[in-house]
N, C-alpha and C positions, 0 to 999 in steps of 0.2 A: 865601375860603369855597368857591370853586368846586373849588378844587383839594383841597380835603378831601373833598368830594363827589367827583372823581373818584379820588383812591385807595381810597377807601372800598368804590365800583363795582369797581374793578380786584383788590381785596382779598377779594372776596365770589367772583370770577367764577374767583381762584386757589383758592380755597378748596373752593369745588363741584366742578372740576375732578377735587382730588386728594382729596375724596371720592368722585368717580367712579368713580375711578381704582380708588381701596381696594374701591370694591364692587364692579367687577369682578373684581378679584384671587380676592377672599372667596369670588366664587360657581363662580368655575372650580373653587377649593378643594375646596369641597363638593360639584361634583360630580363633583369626584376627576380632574382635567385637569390638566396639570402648566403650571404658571404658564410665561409666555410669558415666554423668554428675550431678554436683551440683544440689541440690533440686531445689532451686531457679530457674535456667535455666531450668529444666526439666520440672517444672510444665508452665514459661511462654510460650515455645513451645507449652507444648498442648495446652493451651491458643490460642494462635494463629491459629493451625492445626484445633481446635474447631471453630474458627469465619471463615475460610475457606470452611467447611463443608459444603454440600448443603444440601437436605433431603432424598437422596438415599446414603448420606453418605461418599459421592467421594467427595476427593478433587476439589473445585470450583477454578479455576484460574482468575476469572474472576475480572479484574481491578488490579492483584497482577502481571499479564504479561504483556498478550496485550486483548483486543477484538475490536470485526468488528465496522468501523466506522459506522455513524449512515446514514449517506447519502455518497455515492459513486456520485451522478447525483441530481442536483436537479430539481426541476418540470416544469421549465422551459428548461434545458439543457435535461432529460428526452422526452418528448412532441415532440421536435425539434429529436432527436435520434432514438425515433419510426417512426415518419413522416419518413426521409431519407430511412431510412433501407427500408419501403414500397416500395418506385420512385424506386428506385437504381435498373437499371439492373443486371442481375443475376450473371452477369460479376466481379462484385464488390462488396465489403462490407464493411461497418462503424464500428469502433472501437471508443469508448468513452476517454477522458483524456489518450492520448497515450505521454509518456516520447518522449521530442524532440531526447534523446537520441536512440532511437530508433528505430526513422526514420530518422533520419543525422547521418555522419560520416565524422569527421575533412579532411582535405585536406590543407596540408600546415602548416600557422598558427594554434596555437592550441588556440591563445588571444580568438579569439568570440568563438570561441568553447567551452571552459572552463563556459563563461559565461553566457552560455543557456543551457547548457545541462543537468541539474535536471529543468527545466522547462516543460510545461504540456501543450495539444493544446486539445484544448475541444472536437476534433470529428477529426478523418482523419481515408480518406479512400482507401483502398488498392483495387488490383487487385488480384482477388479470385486464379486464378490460380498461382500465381505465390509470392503472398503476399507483393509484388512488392508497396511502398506510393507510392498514386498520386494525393492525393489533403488533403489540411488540411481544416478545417471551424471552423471558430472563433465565438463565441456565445456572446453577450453582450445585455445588456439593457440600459447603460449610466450613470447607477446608480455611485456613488463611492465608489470603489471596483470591479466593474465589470464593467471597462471601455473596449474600444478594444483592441486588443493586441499590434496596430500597435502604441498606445498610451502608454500602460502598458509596453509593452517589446518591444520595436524595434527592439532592436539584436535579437530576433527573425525573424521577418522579414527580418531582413537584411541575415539573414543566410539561408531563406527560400528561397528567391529571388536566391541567391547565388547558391543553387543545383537544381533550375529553377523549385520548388515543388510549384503547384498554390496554392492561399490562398483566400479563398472569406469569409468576415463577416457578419455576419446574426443578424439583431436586430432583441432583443423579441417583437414578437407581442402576441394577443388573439388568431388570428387566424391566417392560412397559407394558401396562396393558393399553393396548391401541382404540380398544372401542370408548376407554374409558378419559383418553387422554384426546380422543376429538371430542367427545362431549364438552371437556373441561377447555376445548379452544371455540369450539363453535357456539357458548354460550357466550360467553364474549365475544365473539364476533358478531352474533344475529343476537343480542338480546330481548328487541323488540319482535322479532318474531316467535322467540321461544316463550312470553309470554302472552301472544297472541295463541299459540295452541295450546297452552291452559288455561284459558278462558274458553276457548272451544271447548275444548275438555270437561269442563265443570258446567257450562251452560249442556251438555250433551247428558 
């Protein structure tokens, strides 16, 4: 008899349990908390949340998203991008690795367009007032990998030609002469004026 009595006890005491259980569940439900996962799973999350953590205790993203590449420029294409910026009348400015998309826009066929346009021109420079491209400059040393573009990509070119955008190539040197390297941009830039003063020049 005694032992009917204690299953009975023991029966009752599982019973209440996992209606407790149920009520908790229900009422997280309703107030809209997302039911508390398996051990298992619970404990490898922290896990994880834990190897995230940096030492102020925030969340670290860092490598689980995205982060900054490690070079944008490098010491060579850098060097060349300070020089310019200095020569460069105040009229204009140099932007670094600028999307061809975003200095072209198709006309017509869309064939070459399609197939330069996630492409990247090491240096092009616009008109300050107006933000207006007017010249691109291509960087190379000959190495491979970093041949010319005219080499590398041609439909670039060919598409640059095509919306009459000058293009001059610049191999790396150690050094630059600067008077000599705005010459060689500023005649592509102002052609029409550079040969409006020799004509002065020769009528003079």
């Amino acid at each position: 008899m005694g032992w009917i009595v204690a299953l009975s006890v023991i029966g009752v005491l599982i019973a209440m349990f996992i209606f407790g259980r149920a009520l908790v569940i229900w009422r997280r439900k309703r107030a809209g908390k997302e039911v508390k996962r398996p051990r298992k799973i619970r404990l490898k999350r922290k896990k994880e949340e834990k190897q995230l953590r940096n030492q102020n205790g925030k969340l670290d993203t860092k490598g689980s998203y995205c982060d900054v590449v490690d070079k944008y420029l490098f010491r060579k294409e850098l060097k060349l991008f300070v020089l310019i910026s200095k020569i460069l009348p105040k009229s204009y400015i140099v932007f670094p690795k600028v999307g061809v998309d975003t200095i072209l826009e198709p006309v017509g066929s869309h064939t070459l367009y399609n197939s330069i346009r996630d492409r990247y021109v090491d240096l092009a420079i616009f008109e300050l007032e107006t933000m207006r491209p007017r010249m691109v400059i291509d960087i190379f040393d000959g190495s491979i990998g970093d041949e010319q573009l005219e080499t590398e990509t041609p439909e670039v070119i060919e598409a640059l030609k095509s919306a009459e955008l000058p293009l001059i190539s610049i191999k790396v040197q150690t050094a630059y002469d600067p008077e000599e390297l705005k010459e060689q941009i500023m005649a592509a830039l102002e052609p029409k004026q550079d040969e409006d003063v020799e004509a002065e020049n020769i009528n003079s």
